[in-house]
N, CA, C and O atoms as CSV, one atom per row, in Angstrom:
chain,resi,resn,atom,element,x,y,z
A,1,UNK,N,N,0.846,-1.181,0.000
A,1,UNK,CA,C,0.000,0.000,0.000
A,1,UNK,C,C,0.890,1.242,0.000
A,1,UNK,O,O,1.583,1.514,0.981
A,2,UNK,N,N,0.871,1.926,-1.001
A,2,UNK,CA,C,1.885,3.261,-1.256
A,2,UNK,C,C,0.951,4.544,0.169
A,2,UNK,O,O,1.633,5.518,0.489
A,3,UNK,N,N,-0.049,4.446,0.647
A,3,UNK,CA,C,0.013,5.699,1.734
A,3,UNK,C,C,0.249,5.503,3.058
A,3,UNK,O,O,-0.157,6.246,3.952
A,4,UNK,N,N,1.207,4.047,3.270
A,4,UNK,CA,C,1.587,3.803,4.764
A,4,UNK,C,C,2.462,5.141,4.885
A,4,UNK,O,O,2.487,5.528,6.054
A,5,UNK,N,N,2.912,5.646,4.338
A,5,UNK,CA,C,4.241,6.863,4.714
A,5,UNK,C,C,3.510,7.594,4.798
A,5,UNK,O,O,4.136,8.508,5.336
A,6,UNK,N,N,2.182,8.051,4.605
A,6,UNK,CA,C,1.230,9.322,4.719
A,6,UNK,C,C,1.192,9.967,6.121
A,6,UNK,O,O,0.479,9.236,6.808
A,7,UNK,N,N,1.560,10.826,6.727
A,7,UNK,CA,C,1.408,11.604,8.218
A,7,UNK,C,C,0.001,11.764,8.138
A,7,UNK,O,O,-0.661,12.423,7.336
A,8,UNK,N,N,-0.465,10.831,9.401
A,8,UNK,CA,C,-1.899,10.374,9.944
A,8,UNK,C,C,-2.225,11.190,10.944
A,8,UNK,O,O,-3.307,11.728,11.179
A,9,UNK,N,N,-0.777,11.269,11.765
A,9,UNK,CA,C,-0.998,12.063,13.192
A,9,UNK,C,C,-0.243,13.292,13.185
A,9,UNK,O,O,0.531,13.364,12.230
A,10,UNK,N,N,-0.239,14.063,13.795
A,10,UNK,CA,C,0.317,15.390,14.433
A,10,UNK,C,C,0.270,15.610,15.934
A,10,UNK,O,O,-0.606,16.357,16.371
A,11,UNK,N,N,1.049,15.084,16.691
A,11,UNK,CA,C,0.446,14.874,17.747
A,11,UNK,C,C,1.398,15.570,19.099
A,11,UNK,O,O,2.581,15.329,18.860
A,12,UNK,N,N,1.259,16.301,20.345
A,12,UNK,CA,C,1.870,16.608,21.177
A,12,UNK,C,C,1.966,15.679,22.212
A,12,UNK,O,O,1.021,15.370,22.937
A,13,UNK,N,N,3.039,15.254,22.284
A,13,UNK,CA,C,3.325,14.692,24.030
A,13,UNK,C,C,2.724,15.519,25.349
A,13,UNK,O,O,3.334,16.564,25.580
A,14,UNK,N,N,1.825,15.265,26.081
A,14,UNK,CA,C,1.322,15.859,26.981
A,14,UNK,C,C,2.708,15.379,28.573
A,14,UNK,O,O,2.727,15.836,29.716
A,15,UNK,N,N,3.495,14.502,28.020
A,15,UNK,CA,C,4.686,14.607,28.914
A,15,UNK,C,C,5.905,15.450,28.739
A,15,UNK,O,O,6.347,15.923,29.786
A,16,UNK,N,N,6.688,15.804,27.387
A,16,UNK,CA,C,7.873,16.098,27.423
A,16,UNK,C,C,7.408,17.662,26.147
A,16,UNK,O,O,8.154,18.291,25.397
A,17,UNK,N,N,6.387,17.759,26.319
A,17,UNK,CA,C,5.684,18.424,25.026
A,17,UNK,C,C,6.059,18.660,23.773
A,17,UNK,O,O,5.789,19.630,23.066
A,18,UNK,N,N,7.047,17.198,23.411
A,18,UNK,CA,C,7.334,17.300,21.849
A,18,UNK,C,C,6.405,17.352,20.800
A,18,UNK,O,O,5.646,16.383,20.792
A,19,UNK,N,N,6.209,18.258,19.825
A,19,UNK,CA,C,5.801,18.010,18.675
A,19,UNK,C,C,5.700,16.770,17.962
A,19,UNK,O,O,6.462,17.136,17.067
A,20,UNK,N,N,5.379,15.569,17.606
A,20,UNK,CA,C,5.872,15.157,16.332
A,20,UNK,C,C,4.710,14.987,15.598
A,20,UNK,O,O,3.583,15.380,15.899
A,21,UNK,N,N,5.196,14.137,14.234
A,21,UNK,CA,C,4.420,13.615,12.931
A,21,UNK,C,C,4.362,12.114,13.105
A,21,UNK,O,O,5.340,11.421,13.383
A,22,UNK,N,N,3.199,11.696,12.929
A,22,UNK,CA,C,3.250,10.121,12.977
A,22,UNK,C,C,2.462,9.476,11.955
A,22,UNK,O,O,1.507,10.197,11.665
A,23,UNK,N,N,2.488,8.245,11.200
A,23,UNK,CA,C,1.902,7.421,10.686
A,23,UNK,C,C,1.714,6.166,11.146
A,23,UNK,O,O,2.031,5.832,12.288
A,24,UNK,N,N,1.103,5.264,10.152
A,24,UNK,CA,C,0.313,4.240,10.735
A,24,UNK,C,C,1.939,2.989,10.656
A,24,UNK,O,O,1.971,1.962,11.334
A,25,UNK,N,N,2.457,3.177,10.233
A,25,UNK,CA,C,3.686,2.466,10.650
A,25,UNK,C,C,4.263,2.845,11.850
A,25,UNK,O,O,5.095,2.009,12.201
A,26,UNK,N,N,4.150,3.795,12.636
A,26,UNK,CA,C,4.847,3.776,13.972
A,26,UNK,C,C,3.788,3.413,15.320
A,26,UNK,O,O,3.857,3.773,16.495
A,27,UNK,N,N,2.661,2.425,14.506
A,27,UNK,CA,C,1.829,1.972,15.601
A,27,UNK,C,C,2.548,0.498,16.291
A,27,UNK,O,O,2.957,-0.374,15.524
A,28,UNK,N,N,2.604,0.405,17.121
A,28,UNK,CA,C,3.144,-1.175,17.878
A,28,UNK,C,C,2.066,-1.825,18.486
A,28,UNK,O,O,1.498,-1.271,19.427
A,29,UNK,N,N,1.685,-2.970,18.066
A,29,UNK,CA,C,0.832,-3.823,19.036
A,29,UNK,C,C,1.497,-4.684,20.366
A,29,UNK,O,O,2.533,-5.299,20.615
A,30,UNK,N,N,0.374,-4.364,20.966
A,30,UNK,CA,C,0.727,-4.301,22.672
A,30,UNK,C,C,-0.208,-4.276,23.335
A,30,UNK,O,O,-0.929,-3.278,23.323
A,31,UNK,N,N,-0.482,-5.323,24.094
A,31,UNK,CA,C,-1.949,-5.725,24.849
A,31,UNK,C,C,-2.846,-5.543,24.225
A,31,UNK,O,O,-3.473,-4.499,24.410
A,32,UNK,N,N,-3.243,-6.408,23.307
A,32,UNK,CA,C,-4.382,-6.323,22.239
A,32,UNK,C,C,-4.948,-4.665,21.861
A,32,UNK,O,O,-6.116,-4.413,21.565
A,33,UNK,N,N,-3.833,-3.632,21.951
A,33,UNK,CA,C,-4.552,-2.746,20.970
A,33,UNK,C,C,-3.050,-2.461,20.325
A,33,UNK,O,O,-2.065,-3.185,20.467
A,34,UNK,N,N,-3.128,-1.219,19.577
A,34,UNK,CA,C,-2.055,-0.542,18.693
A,34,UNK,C,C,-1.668,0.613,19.035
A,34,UNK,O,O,-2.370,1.544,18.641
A,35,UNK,N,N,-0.487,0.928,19.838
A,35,UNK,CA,C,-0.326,1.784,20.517
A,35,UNK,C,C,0.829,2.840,19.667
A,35,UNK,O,O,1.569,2.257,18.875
A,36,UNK,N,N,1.010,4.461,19.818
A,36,UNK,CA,C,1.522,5.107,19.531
A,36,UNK,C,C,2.558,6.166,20.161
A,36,UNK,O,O,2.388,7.378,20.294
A,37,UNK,N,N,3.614,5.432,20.495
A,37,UNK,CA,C,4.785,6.685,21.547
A,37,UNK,C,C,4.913,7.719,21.204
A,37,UNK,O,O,4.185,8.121,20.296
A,38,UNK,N,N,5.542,8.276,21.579
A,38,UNK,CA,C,6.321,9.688,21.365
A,38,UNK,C,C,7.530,9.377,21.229
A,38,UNK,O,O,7.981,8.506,21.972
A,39,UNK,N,N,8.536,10.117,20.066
A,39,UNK,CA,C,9.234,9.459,19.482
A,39,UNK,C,C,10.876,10.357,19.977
A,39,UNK,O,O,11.968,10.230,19.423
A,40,UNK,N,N,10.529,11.228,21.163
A,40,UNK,CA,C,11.206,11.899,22.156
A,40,UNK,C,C,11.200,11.153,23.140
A,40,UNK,O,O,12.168,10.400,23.243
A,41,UNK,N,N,10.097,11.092,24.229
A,41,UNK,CA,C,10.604,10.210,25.499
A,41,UNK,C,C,9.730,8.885,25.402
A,41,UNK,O,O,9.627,8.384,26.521
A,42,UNK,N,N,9.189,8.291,24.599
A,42,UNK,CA,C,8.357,6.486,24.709
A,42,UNK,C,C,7.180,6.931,25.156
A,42,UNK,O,O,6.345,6.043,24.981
A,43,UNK,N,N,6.601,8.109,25.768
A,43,UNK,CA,C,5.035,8.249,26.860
A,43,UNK,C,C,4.146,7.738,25.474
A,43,UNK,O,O,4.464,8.090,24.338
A,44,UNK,N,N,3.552,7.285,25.628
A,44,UNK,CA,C,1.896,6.723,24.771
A,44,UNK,C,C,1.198,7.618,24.656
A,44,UNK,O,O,0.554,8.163,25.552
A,45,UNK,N,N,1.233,7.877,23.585
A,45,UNK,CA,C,-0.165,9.326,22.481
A,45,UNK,C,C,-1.117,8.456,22.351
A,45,UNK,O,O,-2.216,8.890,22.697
A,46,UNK,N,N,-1.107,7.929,22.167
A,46,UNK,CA,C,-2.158,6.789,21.441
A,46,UNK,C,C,-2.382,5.654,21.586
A,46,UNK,O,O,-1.520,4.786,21.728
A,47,UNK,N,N,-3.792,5.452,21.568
A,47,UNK,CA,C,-3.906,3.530,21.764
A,47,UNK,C,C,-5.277,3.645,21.001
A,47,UNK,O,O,-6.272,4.311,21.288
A,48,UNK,N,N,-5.020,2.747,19.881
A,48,UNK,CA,C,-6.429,1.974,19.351
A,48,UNK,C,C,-6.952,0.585,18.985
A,48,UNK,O,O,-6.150,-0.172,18.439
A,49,UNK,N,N,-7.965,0.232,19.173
A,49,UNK,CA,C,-7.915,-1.365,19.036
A,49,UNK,C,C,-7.947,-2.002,17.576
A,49,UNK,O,O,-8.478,-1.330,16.692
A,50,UNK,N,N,-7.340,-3.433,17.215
A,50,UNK,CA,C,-6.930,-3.537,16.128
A,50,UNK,C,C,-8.550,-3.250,14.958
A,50,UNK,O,O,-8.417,-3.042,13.752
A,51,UNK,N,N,-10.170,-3.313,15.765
A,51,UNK,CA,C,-10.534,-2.656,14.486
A,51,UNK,C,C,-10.542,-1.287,14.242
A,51,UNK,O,O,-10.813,-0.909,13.103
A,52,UNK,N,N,-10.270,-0.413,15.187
A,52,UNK,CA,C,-10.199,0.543,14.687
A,52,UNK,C,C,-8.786,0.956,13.590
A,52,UNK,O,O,-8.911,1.719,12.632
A,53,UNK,N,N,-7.494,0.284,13.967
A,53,UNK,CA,C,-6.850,0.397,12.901
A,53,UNK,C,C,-6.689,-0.248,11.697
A,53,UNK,O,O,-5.801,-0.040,10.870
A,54,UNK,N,N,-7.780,-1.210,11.625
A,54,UNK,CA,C,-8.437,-1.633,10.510
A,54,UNK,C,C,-9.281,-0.956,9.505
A,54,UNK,O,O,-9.598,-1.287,8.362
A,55,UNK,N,N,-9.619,0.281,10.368
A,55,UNK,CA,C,-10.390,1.156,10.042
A,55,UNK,C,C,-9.751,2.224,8.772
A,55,UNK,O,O,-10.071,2.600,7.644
A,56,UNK,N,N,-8.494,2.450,9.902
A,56,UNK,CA,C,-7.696,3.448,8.925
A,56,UNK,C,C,-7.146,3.383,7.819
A,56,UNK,O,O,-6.856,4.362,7.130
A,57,UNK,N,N,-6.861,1.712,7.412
A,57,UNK,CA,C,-5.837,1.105,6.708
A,57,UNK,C,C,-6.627,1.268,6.072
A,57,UNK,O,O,-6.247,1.916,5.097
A,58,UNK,N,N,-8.745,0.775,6.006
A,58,UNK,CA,C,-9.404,0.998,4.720
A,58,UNK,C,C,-9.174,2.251,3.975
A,58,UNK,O,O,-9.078,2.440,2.763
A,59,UNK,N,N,-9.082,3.380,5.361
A,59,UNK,CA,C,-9.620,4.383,4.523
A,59,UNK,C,C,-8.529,5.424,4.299
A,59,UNK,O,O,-8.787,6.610,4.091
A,60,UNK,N,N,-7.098,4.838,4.362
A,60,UNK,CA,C,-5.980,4.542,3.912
A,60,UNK,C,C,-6.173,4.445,1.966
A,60,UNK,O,O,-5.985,5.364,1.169
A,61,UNK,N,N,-6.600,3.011,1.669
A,61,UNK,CA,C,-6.692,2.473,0.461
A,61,UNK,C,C,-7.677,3.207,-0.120
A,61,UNK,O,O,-7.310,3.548,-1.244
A,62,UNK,N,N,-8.718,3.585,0.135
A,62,UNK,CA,C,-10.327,4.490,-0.339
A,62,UNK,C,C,-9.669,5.734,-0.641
A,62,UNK,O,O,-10.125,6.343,-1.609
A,63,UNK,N,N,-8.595,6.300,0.039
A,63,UNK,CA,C,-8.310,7.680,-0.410
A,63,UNK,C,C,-7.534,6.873,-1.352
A,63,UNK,O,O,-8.493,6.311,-1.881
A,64,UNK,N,N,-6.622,6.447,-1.891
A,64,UNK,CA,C,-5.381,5.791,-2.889
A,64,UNK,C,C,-6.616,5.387,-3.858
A,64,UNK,O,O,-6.461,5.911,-4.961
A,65,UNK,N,N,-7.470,4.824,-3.793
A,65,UNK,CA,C,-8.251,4.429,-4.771
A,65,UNK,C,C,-8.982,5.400,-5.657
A,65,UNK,O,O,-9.054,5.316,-6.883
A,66,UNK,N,N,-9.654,6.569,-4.703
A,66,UNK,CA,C,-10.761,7.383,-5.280
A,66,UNK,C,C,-9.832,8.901,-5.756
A,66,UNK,O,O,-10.135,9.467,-6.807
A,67,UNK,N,N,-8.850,9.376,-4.977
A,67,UNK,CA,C,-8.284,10.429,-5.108
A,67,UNK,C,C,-8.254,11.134,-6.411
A,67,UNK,O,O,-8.380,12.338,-6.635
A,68,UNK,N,N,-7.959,9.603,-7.669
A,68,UNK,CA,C,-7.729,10.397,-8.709
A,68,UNK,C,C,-8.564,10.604,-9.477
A,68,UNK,O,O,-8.468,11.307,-10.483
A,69,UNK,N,N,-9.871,9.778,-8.944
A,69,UNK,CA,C,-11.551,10.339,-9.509
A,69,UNK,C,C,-11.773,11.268,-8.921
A,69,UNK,O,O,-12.652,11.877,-9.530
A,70,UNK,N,N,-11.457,11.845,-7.938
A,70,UNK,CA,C,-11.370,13.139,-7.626
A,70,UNK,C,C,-11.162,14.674,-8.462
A,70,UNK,O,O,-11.912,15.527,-8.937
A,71,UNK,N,N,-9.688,14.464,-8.329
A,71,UNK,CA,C,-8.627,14.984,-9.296
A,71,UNK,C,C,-9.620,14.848,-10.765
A,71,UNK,O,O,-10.376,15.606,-11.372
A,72,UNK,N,N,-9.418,14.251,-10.837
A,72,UNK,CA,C,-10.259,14.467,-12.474
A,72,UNK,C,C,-11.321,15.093,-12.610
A,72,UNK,O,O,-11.293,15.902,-13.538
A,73,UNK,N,N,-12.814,15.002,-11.706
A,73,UNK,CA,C,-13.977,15.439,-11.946
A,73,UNK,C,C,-13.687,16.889,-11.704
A,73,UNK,O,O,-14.224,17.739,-12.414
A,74,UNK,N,N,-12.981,17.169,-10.873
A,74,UNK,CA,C,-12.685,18.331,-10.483
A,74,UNK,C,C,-11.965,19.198,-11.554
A,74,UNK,O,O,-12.220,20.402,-11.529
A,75,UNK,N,N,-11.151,18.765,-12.434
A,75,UNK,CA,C,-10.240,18.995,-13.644
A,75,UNK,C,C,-11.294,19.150,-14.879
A,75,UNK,O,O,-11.078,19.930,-15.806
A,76,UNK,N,N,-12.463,18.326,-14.798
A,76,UNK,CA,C,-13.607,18.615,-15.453
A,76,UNK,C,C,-14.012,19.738,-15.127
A,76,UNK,O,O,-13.676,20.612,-15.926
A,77,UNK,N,N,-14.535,20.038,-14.368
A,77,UNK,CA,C,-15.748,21.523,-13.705
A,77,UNK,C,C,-14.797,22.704,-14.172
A,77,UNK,O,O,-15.394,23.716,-14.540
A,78,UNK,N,N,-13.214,22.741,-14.222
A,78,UNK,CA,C,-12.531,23.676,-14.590
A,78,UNK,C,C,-12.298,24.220,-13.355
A,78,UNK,O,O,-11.877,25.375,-13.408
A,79,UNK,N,N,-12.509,23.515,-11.690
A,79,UNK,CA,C,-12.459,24.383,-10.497
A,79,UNK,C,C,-10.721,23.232,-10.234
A,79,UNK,O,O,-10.343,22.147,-10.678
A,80,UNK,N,N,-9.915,24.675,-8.925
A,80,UNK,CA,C,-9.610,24.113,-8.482
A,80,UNK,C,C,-9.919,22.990,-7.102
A,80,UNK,O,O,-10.761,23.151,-6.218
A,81,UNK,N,N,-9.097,22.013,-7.235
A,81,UNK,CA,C,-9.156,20.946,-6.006
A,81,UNK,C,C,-9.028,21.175,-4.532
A,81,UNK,O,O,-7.920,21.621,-4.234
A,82,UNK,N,N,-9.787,21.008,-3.596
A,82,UNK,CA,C,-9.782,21.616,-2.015
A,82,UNK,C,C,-8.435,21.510,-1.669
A,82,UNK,O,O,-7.867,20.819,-2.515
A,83,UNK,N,N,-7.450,22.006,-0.537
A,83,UNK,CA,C,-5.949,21.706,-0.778
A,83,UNK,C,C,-6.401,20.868,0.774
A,83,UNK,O,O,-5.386,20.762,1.461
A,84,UNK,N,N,-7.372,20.397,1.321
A,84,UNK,CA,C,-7.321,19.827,2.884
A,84,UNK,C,C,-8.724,18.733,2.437
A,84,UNK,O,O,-9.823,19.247,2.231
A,85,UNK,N,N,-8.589,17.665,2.356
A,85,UNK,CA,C,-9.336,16.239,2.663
A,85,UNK,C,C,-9.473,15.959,4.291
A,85,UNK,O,O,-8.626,15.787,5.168
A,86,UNK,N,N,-10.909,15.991,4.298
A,86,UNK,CA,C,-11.071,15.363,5.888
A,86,UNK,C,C,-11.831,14.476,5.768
A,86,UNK,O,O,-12.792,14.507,4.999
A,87,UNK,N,N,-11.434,13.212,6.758
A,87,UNK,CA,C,-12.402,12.387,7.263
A,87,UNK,C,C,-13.310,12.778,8.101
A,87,UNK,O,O,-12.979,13.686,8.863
A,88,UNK,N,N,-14.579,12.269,8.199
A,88,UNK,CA,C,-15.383,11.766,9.749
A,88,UNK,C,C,-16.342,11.156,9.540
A,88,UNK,O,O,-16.753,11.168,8.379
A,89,UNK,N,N,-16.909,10.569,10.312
A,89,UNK,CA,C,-18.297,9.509,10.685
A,89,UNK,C,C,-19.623,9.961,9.650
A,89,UNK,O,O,-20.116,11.080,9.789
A,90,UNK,N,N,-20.003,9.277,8.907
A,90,UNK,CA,C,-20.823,9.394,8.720
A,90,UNK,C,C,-22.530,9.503,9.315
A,90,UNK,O,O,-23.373,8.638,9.547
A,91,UNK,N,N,-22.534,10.573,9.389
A,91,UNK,CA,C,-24.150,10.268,9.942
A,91,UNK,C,C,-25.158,9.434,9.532
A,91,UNK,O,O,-25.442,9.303,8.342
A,92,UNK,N,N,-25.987,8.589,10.838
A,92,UNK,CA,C,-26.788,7.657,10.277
A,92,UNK,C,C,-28.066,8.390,10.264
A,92,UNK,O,O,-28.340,9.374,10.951
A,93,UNK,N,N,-29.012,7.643,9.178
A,93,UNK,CA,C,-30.084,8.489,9.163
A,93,UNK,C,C,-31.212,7.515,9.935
A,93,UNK,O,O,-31.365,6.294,9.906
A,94,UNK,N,N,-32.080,8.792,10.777
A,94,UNK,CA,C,-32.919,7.795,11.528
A,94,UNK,C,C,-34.037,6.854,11.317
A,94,UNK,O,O,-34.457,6.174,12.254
């Protein structure tokens, strides 16, 4: 999968208050979830369970897949392309 190198996270250490950048390769499994250090002092940013990072990896591949139907329709309309893609939850309808 070419967007494992993609920066997923941005995240502050609430211990040593480093900055860093993280992706889904610097997750470690560890007591049945997938945990994320800080890559200054080891403190844990993060912990998710393996479906939720099942989650990401889809939508990981869904952006690699659709992006360049994107790019194109958009290249159609003659507009430019948003420069920021966000995820979130879809709302269910009641």
């Amino acid at each position: 999968m070419k967007g494992w190198d993609i920066v997923l996270f941005s995240l502050m250490c609430s211990k040593c208050l480093h900055e860093g950048k993280y992706n889904i390769t610097r997750l470690v499994e560890a007591n049945d979830y997938w945990r994320l250090f800080c890559e200054n002092c080891n403190h844990e940013l993060l912990a998710v369970s393996p479906s939720e990072r099942e989650k990401i990896i889809q939508g990981i591949a869904l952006t690699e897949k659709y992006v360049p139907d994107i790019l194109n329709a958009y290249k159609c309309l003659d507009k430019d392309t948003p420069s920021k893609i966000e995820f979130s939850r879809i709302k269910e309808e009641d």
